[in-house]
N, C-alpha and C positions, 0 to 999 in steps of 0.2 A: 956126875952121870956114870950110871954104871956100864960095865963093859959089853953088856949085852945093849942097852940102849947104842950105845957110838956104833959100835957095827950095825946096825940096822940106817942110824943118820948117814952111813956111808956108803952104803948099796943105794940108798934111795938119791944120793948124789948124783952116785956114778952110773945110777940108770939115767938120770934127767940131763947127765953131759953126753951121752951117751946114743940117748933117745931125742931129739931135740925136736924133731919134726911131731911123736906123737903127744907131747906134753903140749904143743901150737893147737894140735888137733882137737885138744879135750881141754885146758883152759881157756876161760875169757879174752878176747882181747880187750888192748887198752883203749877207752875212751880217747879219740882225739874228734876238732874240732871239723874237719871233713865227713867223716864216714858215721862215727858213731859206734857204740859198744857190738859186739856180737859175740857168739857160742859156738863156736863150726866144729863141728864133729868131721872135720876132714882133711883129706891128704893132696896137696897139691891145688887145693881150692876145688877138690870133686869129693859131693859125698851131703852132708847137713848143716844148714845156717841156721841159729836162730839169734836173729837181729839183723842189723843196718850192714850186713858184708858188702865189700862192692861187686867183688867176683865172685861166681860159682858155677859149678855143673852137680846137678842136684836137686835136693829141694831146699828150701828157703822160706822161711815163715821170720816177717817184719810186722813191723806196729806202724811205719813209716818211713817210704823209701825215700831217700836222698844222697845225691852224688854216685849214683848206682855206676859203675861199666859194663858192666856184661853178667846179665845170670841164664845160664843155658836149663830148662828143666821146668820144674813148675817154683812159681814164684808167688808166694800169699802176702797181703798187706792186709791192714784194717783201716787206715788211715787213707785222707789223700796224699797225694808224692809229694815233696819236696821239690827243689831243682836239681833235674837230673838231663842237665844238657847233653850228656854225652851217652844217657845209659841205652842198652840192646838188652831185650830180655827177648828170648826164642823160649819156646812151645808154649807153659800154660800158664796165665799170669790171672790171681783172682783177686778179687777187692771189695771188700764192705763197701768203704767208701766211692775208690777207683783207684785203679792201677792203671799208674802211667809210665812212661817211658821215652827218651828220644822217638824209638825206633819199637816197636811190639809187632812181634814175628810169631804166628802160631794164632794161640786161642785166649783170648782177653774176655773178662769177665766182669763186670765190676755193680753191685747193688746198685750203686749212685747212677756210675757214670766210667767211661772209658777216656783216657787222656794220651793223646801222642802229641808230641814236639813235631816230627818230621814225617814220620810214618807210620799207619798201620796196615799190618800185612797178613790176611788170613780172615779166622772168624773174631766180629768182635761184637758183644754185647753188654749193652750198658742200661740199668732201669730207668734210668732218664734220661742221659746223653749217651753219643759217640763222639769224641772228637776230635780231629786232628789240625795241628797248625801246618801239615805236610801235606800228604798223598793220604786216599785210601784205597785199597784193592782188596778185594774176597769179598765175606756174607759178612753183613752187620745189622744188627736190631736194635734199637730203643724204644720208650714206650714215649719219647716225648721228641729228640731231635738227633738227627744226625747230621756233622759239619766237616766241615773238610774246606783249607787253606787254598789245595789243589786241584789236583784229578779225583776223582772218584771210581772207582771199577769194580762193577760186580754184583753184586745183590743187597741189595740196600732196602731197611723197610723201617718206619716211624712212624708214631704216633702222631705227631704231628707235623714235622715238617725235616725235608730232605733238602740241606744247601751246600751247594758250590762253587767254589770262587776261583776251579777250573771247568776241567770238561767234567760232562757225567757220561759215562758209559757203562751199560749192561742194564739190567731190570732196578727199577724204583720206584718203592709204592710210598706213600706218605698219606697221614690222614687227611692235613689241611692243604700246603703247600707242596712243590719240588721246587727249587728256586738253581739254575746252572748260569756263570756268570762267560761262559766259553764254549756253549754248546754243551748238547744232551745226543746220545745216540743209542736206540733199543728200546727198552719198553718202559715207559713213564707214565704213572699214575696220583695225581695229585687230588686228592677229594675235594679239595675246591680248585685247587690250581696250578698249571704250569707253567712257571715265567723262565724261559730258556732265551739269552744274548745268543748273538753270533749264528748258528745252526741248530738246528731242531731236523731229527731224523729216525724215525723207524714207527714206532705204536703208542703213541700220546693221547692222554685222555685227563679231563681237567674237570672237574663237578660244576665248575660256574664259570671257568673260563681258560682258555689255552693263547700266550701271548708269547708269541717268539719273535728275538729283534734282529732275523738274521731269514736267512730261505726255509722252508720248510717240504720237507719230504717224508711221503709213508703214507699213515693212516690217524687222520688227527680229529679228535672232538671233543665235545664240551658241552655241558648244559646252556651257556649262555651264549657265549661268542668266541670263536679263533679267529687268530689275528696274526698276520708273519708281515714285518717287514722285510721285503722281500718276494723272491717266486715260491710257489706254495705248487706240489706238485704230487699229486697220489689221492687218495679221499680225505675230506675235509669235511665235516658236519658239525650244525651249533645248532642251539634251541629260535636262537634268535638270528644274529647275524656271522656271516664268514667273511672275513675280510682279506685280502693280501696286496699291498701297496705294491708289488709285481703282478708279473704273469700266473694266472691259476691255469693249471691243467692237471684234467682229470677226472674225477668225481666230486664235485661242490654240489650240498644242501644249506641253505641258512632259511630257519625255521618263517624268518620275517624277509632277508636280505642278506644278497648273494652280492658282494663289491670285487672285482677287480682294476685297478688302477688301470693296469698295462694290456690288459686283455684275458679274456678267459676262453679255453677250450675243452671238449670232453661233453662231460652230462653234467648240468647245472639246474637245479630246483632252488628260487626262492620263492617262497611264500608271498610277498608281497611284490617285491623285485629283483632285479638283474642289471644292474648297472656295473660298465667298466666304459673307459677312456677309450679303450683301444677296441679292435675286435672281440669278436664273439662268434667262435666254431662250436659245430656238435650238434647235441639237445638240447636245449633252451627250454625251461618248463617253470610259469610263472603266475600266479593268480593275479596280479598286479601286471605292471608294469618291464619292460625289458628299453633300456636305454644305452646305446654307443655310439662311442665317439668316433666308431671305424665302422668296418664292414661288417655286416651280420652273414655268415654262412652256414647253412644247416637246417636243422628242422626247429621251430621254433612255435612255441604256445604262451599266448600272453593274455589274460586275460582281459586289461583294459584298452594297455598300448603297447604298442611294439614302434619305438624310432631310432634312426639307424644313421648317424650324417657320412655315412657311404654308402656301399653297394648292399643291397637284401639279396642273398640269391638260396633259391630250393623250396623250402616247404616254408611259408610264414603262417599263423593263424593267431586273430586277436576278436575278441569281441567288442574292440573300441575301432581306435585309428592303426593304419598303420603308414608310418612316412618315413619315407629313404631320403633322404637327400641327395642322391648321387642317381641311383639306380635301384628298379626290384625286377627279378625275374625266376620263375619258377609258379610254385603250385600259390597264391596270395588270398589271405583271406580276412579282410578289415570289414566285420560286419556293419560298424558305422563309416568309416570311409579308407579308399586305398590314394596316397596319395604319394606322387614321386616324378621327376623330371620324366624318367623313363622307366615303363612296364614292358617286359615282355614274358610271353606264358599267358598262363590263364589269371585272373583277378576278379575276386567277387566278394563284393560288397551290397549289404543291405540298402543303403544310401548314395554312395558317391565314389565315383573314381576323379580322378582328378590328373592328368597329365601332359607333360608336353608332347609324350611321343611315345604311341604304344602300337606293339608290336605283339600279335595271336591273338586272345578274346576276353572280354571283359563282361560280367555280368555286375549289374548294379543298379539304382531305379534312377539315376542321372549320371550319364559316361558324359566327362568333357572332357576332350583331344582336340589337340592342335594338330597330330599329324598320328593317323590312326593306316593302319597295316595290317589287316584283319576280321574279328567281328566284336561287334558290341549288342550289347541283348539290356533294356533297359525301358523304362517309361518313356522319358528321354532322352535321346544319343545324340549330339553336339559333335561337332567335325571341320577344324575350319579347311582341311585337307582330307579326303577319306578315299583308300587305297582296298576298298574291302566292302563291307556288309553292315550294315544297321539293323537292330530290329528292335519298334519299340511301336507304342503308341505317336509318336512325333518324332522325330528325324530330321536332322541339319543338316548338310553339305554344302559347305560355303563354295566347292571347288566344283560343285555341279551348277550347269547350265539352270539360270533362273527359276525356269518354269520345274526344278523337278531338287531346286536346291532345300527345299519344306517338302518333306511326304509322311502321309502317315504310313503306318504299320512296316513297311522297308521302304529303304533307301538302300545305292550301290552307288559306285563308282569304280573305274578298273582302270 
């Protein structure tokens, strides 16, 4: 070798002993069985990767991440991850396939699909999936599903369906389903459906059915039927029926049938009926039937019946029966018959009153009382006791003196 070659082999020695950090920077590393080859154009692991590096502050362009720790900056794959139990990528992470990560902090992108182990944290979008075995919180889009292990927080929107196997809170639209296995709270929109466990709370709306297995509060509807196990408390509407195995109060429509288990109060329209176990306060507005198992209070419209096994009291109106069981009193109006131990108020019926013990006036084309306190206006007025006025065609007083206990057109007693 000539003597100008050797001095030259000897500079370039004693730059590379010399220089040891930038010759790391600018060759390959070695292939091992963890991480995998890379190119890093950098000092201190800040600066450019290309390959499988585990650490960076930077950028970073892979084929496919595996065993990743931490890449701070934007981070490109083509591939889907490997296992990367431990890896944290912050700010931009993009992905042909998807780009995954323990933990993806920032802004996640990925053709396929998004992939977190335990967290995603910020925006993330994925053309067919979002997914997490953790938490999600911020804004995420797919064109097919978003899932989540956990919590959910934030703005969430899919193609087809929004699932959580914690809580969901903040806005969620979904084409088909929203499915929250811990409660839902904010605004939820499922194109056909929303099946939220536990609590259901703020602005739900469900294309064919809204089904929560826990209370419900807010503003909830549905093409077909809502349904809470539980009290159900704020406006409620379905095409068909509204259900809550509680208390409803509030504003309830069900397009056919309006049910409360426990009771309902507020303004309630069903289409055909109104049935609950318990009471029934408010507006009562019903083309059919209104049926409880308690007291009926309020103003109440029923189109064929109205029956009540306690007290009726205020305004009733049916064009069938109306029957208390306990008691009615107020403004009554059972255009085929009024019937109840005790009336008191006014009651008019086309046909028939019917009672043990009534108390102010009754119009109808046959009043029978056993102990009447007032007047009765009728074809026929019945009275086995009358403390008041008759006035019909024929007239009973069992408690008047013989000769005047049959009169027509009025009868008295005082």
């Amino acid at each position: 070798m000539s003597h100008a070659l050797r001095f030259t082999a000897g500079l370039v020695a004693i730059a590379a002993l010399g220089s040891p950090c930038l010759v790391a920077a600018q060759a390959p590393a070695r292939p091992d069985s963890t991480t995998g080859p890379s190119l890093d154009l950098a000092i201190n692991h800040v600066g450019l990767s290309i390959g499988n590096s585990p650490r960076l502050t930077g950028i970073r362009l892979n084929f496919r991440d595996a065993n990743v720790v931490r890449i701070n900056g934007i981070n490109v794959t083509l591939w889907a991850p490997g296992q990367n139990p431990k890896a944290e990528i912050n700010g931009l992470a993009l992905g042909l396939i998807a780009p995954g990560a323990a933990r993806l902090n920032g802004i996640a992108v990925g053709v396929g699909a998004v992939r977190a182990d335990r967290s995603l944290t910020g925006l993330g979008v994925g053309g067919f999936a979002v997914m997490s075995h953790g938490s999600i919180a911020g804004v995420t889009a797919s064109g097919f599903a978003v899932t989540a292990d956990s919590n959910v927080t934030g703005i969430n929107v899919a193609g087809l369906a929004v699932l959580s196997r914690g809580a969901l809170t903040g806005i969620t639209i979904a084409g088909a389903s929203v499915t929250a296995s811990n409660g839902a709270r904010g605004v939820t929109v499922g194109g056909l459906a929303a099946v939220i466990q536990t609590r259901l709370t703020g602005f739900t709306v469900g294309g064919l059915a809204v089904v929560s297995e826990g209370p419900t509060t807010g503003f909830t509807a549905a093409g077909l039927g809502v349904a809470a196990r539980g009290d159900m408390t704020g406006f409620a509407a379905s095409g068909l029926a509204t259900f809550s195995s509680g208390r409803m109060r509030g504003v309830q429509f069900g397009g056919l049938a309006v049910l409360g288990e426990t009771g309902i109060s507020g303004v309630t329209v069903g289409g055909l009926g109104v049935v609950s176990s318990g009471g029934v306060q408010g507006l009562t507005i019903t083309g059919g039937a209104l049926t409880s198992g308690a007291d009926v209070h309020g103003v109440t419209v029923a189109g064929l019946a109205m029956v009540a096994d306690g007290d009726v009291r205020w305004v009733t109106l049916t064009a069938g029966t109306l029957l208390a069981r306990s008691s009615a009193a107020g403004l009554l109006m059972g255009l085929y018959r009024v019937r109840s131990p005790s009336v008191s108020g006014i009651s008019v019926s086309a046909l028939q009153l019917r009672t043990i013990r009534l108390r102010g006036a009754s119009v109808a084309a046959y009043n029978s009382v056993r102990e009447q306190h007032g007047l009765s206006i009728g074809i026929f007025n019945d009275a086995r006791r009358l403390h008041g006025v008759q006035l019909g065609l024929l007239n009973r007083a069992d408690n008047n003196p013989r000769a005047t206990r049959w009169l027509p057109l009025i009868n008295a007693h005082f």
